[in-house]
MARKE-434166 format. One line per field, with one value per residue (C-alpha): residue number from 1; residue in one letter; x, y, z. Coordinates in Angstrom, 3 decimals. Each point is the difference from the previous one (the first is absolute). Last residue first. Layout:
REM residues N
num (NUM,...)
residu (a,...)
px (X,...)
py (Y,...)
pz (Z,...)
//
This chain:
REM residues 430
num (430,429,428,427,426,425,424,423,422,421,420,419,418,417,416,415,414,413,412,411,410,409,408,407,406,405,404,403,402,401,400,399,398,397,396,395,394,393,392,391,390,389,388,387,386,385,384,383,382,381,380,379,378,377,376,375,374,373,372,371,370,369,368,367,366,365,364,363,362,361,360,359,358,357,356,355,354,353,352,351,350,349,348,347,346,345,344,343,342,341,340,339,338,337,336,335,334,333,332,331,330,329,328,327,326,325,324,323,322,321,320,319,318,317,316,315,314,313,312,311,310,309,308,307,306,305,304,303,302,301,300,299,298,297,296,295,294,293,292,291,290,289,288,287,286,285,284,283,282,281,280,279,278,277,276,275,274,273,272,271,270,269,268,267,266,265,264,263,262,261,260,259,258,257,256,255,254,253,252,251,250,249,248,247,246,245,244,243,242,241,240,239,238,237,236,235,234,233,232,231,230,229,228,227,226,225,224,223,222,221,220,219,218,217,216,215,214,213,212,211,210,209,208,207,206,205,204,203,202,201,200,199,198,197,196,195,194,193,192,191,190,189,188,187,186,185,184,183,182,181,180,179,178,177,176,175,174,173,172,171,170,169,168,167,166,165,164,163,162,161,160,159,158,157,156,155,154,153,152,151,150,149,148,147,146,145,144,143,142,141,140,139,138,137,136,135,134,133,132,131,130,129,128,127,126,125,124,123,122,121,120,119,118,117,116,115,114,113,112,111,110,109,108,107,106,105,104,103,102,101,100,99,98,97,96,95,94,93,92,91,90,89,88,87,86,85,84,83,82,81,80,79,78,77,76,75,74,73,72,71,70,69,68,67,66,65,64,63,62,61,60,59,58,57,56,55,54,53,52,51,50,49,48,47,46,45,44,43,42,41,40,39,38,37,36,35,34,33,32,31,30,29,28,27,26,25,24,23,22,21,20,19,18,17,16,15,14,13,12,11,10,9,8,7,6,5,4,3,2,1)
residu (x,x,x,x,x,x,x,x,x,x,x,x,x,x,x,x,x,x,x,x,x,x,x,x,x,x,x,x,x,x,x,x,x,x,x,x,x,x,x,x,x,x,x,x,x,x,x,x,x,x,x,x,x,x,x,x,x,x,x,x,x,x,x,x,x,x,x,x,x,x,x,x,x,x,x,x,x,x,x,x,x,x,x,x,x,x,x,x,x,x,x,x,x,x,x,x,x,x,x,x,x,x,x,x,x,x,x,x,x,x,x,x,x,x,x,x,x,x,x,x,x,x,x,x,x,x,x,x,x,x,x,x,x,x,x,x,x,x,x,x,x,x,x,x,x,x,x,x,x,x,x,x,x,x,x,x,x,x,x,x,x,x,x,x,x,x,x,x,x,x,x,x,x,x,x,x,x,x,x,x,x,x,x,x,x,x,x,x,x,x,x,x,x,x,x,x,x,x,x,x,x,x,x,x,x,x,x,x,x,x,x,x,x,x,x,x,x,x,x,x,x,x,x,x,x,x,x,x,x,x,x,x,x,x,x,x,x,x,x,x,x,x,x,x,x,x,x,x,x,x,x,x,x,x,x,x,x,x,x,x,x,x,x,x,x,x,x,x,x,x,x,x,x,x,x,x,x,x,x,x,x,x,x,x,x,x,x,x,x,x,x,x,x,x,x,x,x,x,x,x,x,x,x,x,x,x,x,x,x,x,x,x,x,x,x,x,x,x,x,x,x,x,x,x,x,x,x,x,x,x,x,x,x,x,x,x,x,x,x,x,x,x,x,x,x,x,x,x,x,x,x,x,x,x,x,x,x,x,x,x,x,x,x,x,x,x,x,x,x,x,x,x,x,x,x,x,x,x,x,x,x,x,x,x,x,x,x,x,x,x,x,x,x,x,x,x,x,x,x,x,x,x,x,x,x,x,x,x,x,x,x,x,x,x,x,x,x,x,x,x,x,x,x,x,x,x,x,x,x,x)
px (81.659,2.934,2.653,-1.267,0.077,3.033,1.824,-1.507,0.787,3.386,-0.025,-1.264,2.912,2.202,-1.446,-0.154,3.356,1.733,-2.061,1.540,3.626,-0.756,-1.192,-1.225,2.345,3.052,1.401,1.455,2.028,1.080,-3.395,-1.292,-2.931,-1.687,1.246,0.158,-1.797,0.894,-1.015,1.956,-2.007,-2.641,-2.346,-3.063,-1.046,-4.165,-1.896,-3.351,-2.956,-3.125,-1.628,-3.352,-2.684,-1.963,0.772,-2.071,0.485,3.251,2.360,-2.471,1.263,3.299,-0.450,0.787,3.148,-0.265,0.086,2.703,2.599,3.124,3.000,1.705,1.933,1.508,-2.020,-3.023,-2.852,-2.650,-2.539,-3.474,-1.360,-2.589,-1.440,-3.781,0.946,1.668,-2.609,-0.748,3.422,2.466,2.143,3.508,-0.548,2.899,3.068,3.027,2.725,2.788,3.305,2.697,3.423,0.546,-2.800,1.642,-1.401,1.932,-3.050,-3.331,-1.988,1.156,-1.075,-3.673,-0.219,1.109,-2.001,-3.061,1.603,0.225,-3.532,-1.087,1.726,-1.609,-3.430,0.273,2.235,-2.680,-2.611,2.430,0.104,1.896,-1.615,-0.266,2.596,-0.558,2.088,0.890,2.884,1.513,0.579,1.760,2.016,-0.095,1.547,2.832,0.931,0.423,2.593,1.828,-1.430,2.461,-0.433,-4.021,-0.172,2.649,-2.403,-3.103,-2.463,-3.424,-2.763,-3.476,-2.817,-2.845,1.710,-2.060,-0.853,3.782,0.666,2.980,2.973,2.915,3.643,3.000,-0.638,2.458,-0.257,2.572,0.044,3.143,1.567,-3.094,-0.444,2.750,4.000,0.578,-2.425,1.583,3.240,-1.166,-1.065,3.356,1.907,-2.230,-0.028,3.772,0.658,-2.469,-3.616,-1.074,-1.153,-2.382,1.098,-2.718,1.067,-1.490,-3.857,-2.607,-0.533,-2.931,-2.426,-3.251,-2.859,-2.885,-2.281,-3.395,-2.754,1.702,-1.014,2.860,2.629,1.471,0.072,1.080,2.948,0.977,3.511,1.849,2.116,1.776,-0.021,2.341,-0.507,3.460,1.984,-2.114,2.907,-0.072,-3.419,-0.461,2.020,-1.763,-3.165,0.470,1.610,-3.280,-1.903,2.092,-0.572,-3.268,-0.933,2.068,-2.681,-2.914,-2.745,-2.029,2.912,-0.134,3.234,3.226,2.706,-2.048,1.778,-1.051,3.347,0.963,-1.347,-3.724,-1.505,-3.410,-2.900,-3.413,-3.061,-2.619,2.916,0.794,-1.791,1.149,3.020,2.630,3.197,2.421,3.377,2.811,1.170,1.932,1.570,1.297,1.946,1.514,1.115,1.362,2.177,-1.329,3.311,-2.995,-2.507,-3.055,-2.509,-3.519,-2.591,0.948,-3.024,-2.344,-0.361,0.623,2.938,1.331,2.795,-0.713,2.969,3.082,1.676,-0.107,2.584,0.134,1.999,-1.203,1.093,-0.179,-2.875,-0.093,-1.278,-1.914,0.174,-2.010,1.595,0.691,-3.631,-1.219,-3.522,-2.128,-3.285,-0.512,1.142,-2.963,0.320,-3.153,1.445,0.604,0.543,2.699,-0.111,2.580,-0.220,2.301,-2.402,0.428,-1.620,2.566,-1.050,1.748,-2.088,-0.948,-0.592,-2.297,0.275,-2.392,-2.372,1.465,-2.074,1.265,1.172,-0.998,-2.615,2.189,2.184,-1.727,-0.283,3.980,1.236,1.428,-1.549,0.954,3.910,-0.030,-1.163,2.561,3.452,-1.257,0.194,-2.809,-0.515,-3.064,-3.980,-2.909,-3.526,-3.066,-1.656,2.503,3.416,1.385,3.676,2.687,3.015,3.204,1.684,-2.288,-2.018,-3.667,-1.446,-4.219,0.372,0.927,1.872,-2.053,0.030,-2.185,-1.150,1.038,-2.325,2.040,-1.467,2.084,3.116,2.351,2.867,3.847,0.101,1.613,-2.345,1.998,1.567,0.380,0.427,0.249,2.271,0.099,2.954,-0.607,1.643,0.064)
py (87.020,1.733,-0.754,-4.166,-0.165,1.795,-2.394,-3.325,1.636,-0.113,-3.166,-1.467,1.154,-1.538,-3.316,-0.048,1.758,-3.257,-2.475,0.809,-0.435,-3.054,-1.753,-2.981,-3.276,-1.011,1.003,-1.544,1.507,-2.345,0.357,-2.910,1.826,0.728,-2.933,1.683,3.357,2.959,4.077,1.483,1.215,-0.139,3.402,0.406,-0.943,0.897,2.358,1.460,1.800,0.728,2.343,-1.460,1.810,-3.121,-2.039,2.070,3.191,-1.305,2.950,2.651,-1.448,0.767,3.440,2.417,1.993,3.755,0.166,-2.740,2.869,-0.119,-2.235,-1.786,3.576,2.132,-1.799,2.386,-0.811,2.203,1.489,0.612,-2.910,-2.524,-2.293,0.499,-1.962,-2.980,-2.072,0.474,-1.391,2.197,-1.270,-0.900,-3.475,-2.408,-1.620,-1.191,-1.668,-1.592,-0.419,-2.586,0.885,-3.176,-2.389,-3.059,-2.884,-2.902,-0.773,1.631,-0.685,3.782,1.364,-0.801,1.847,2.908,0.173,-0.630,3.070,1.674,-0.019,0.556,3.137,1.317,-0.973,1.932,3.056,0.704,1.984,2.403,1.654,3.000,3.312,2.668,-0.687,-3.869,-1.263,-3.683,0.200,3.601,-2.036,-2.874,2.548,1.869,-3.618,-0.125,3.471,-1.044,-2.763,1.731,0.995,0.702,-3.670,0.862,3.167,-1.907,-2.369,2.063,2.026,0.801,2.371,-1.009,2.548,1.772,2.732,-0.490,-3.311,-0.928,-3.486,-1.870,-1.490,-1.325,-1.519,-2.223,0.830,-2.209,-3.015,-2.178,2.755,1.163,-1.439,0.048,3.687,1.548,0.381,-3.611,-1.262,1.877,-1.299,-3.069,0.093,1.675,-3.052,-2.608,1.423,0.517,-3.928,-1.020,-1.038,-3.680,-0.245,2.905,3.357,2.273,-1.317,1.696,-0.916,1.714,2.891,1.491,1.751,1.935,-0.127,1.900,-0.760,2.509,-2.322,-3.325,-3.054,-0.535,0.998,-3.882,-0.034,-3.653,-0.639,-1.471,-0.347,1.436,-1.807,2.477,-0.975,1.816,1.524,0.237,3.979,-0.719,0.822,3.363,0.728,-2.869,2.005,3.251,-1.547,-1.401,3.325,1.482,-1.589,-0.297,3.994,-0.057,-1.899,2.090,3.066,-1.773,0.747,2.671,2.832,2.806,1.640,-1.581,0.518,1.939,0.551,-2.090,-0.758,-3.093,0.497,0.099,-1.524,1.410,-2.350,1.443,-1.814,-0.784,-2.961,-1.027,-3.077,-0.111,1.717,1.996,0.016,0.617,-1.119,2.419,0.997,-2.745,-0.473,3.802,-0.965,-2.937,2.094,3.434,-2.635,-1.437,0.067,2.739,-2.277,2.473,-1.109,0.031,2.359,1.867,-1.382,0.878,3.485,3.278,-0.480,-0.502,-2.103,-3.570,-1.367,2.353,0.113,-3.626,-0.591,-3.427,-2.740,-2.408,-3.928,-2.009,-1.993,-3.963,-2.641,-2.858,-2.359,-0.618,-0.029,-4.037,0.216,0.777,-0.495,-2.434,0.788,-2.860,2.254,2.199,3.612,2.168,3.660,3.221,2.914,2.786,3.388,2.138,3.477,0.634,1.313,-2.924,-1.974,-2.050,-3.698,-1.876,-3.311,-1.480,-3.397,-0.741,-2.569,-1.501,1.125,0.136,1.548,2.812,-1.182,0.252,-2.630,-2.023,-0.398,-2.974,-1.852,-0.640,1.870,-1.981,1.205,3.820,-1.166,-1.153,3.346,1.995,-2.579,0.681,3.849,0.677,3.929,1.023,-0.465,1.651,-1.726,0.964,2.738,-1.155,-0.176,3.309,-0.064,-0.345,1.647,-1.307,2.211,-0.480,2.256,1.759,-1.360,1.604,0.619,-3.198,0.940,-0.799,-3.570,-0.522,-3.106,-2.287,-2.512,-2.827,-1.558,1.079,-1.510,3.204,0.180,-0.033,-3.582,-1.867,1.726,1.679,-0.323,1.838,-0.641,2.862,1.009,3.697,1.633,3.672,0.650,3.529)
pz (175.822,-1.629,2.234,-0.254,-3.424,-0.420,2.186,-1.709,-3.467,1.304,1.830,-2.844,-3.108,2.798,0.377,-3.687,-0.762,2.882,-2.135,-3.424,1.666,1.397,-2.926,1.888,0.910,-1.867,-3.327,-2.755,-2.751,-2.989,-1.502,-1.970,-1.622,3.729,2.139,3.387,-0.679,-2.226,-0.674,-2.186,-3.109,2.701,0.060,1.511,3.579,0.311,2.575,-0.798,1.676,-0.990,2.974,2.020,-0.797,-1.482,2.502,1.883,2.619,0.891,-1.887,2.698,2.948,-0.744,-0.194,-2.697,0.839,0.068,3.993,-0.320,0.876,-1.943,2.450,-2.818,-0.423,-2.443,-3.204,1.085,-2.119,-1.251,1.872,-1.428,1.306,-0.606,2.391,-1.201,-3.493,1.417,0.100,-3.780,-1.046,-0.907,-2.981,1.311,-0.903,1.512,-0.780,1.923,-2.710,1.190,-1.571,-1.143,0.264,1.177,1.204,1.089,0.962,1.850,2.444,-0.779,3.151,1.244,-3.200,0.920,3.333,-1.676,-1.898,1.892,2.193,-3.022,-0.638,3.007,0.240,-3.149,1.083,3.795,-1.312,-3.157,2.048,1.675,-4.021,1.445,-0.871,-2.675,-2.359,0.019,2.559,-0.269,-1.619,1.874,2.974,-1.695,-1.205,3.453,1.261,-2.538,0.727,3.533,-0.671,-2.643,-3.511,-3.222,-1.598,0.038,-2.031,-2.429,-0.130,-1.425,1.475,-1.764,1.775,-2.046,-0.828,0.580,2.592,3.472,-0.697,0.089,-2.187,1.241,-2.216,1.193,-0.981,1.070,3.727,2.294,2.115,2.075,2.602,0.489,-2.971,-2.612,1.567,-2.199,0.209,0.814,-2.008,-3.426,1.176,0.140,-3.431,-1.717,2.199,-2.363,-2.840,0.021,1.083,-2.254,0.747,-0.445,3.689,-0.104,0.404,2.178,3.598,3.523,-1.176,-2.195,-2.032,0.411,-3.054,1.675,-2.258,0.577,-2.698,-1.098,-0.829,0.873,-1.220,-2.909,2.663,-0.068,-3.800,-0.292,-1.612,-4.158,0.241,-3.548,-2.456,-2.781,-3.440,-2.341,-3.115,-0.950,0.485,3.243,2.773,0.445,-0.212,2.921,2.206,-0.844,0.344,3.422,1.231,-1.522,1.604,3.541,-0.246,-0.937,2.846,2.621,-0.955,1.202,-2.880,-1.334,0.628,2.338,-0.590,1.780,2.883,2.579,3.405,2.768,1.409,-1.065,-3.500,-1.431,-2.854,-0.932,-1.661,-1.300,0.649,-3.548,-0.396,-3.699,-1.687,-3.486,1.326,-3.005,0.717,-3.056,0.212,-1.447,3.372,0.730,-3.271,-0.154,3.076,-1.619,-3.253,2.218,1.704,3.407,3.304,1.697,-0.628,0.704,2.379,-1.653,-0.126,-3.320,-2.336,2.300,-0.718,0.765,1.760,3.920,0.622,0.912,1.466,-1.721,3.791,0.521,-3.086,-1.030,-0.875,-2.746,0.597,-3.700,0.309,0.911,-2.610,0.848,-3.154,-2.845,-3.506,-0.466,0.397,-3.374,0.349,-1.115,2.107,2.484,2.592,-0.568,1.357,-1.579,-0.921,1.820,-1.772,1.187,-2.259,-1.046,-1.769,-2.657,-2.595,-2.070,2.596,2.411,1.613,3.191,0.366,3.059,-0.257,3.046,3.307,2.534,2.173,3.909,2.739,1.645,3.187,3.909,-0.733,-1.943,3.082,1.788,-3.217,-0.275,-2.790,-2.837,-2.976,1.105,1.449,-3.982,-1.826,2.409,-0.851,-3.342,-0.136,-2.382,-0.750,1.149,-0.204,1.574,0.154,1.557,-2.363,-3.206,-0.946,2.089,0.273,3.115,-1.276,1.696,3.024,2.699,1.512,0.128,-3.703,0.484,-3.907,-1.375,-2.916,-3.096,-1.905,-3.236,-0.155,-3.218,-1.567,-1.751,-2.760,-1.910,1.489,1.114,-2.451,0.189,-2.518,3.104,2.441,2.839,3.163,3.375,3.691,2.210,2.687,1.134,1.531,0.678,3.447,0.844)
//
């Protein structure tokens, strides 16, 4: 598994933070699906992560049309790495001023060393949380004991417990207060920073809107997108280990592929988690009973949300086709919504849970669709924003050597794909 993670770091000639300097507190970002850096909580409706400049510059130069299927940009924090004497670490966040006088002969984009890891040590089962995380097996006793030094403690934790899941259903974790694949890409992130902060080092972070900030209980479904996954600066390794990765998943077939998922079930209380790994194993079919098993909430399938999300991409879709020379690679899609039951749905429960053998389950369960357009007010919140451009690029983005004609093909072909899938269950479960 690729862990390559660029960051840009520096740090105050005399190593302190100016005093006037109020730090936040940072916290993994509970409701994390994919990825493989640590998203963390800064406040309500902010998250930040580690700045990859080519990412904070394709954000101040989006064209207006695409902001609204993007979190919105807000700036940059110092992120500082800090131990307490009992050798738990912390992340602050500090104000970023670029007037400051810092040393910055010291900031540069710096690339991880690669970790390879074993798929079979993914979230074993312990009595705590300190052990969810995927073991390195290549790790000496030292660098494993760094990962599971850090403490986790939420200011805000989730009231729903989270359970990861594996391809085929089988439980892989404890009820924890938060989704178990953010922990591990927290403490990942901690580990690597641990191991570079003998100096007090400054780390920049990208300030991001909190796109499931307004919903109650978030669904979040995490797709890759497109046919290609290395961007143009890739290597030649990097760049045949990615296509091989599309060839053998649904980015190749289908030029989409689940990178992670969470969906509350009414009938248990609490979230079902999949991760990528879940979503690199599925074929053609498998991809659709994911998308199946996304919108159905334990008890029935949420028929309400087909009409908003589909419209949605479709707008989408319409507006990456007027983006000539963009590229989106290995960038992903986020489809959102509020799997808390609205009161509509209340007489339309059922007992039945979900059968992930067939797209066929009777509707009988199902809550009409004439019940979601009661009033505005019933109508479902629903979400869908592109995330994720360390390499995405556009004819004369920061002087890039690669340039492409027309749309982003390869993006397009998962959208129109990714619709005529939801279109099909749509219409068998009507």
């Amino acid at each position: 598994m690729c862990l390559l993670d660029t960051m840009e770091v520096g740090k105050y000639g005399n190593n302190t933070v100016p005093e006037r300097s109020k730090g936040v507190l940072l916290e993994p970002f509970i409701h994390q699906v994919g990825g493989h850096t640590s998203m963390m909580r800064y406040d309500d409706h902010t998250v930040c992560k580690p700045l990859i400049s080519r990412e904070q510059r394709f954000y101040e130069s989006l064209p207006p049309e695409m902001k609204e299927f993007t979190p919105e940009y807000k700036g940059v924090v110092l992120v500082c790495f800090e131990g307490g004497r009992d050798g738990y670490i912390n992340l602050v966040a500090y104000p970023y001023v670029e007037s400051e006088n810092l040393e910055q002969d010291e900031i540069q984009e710096r690339e991880q060393p690669r970790r390879k890891h074993s798929r079979r040590s993914l979230y074993r089962s312990t009595s705590g949380s300190e052990n969810l995380i995927q073991k390195d097996d290549s790790d000496n006793a030292e660098s494993t004991q760094e990962m599971k030094s850090p403490r986790v403690e939420l200011q805000v934790p989730s009231d729903i417990p989270f359970q990861m899941l594996d391809s085929n259903s089988t439980l892989i974790s404890e009820k924890i207060s938060f989704n178990p694949w953010s922990l591990r890409c927290h403490k990942q992130q901690l580990s690597r920073m641990r191991s570079e902060s003998k100096d007090r080092k400054l780390y920049k972070f990208l300030l991001l809107e909190n796109v499931v900030h307004q919903f109650g209980y978030p669904c979040i479904l995490d797709l890759k997108m497109g046919t290609r996954q290395h961007g143009d600066d890739a290597s030649e390794e990097k760049a045949a280990r990615q296509m091989k990765k599309c060839e053998l998943s649904t980015s190749g077939a289908l030029g989409v592929r689940v990178c992670g998922m969470q969906v509350y079930q009414l009938d248990s209380g609490h979230y079902v988690c999949r991760n990528k790994y879940y979503g690199r194993s599925l074929s053609i079919e498998g991809f659709g009973k994911a998308i199946y098993q996304f919108l159905h909430n334990g008890r029935y399938l949420r028929v309400d949300l087909f009409d908003g999300i589909l419209q949605k991409l479709r707008t989408l879709k319409e507006v990456l086709e007027k983006q000539a020379s963009y590229r989106f690679y290995s960038s992903s899609l986020l489809i959102i919504y509020d799997g808390k039951e609205r009161k509509a749905d209340y007489r339309h429960k059922s007992t039945g849970a979900m059968n992930q053998d067939s797209l066929q389950e009777s509707t009988s369960s199902s809550p009409s669709s004439s019940s979601s357009s009661t009033s505005s007010q019933d109508l479902p919140k629903i979400d869908v924003r592109m995330i994720d451009f360390a390499h995405s690029t556009f004819k004369g983005f920061r002087d890039d050597q690669t340039v492409h004609d027309g749309p982003d093909t390869g993006y397009i072909f998962g959208l129109g794909n990714l619709i005529s899938i939801l279109d099909e269950i749509q219409l068998q479960n009507q």
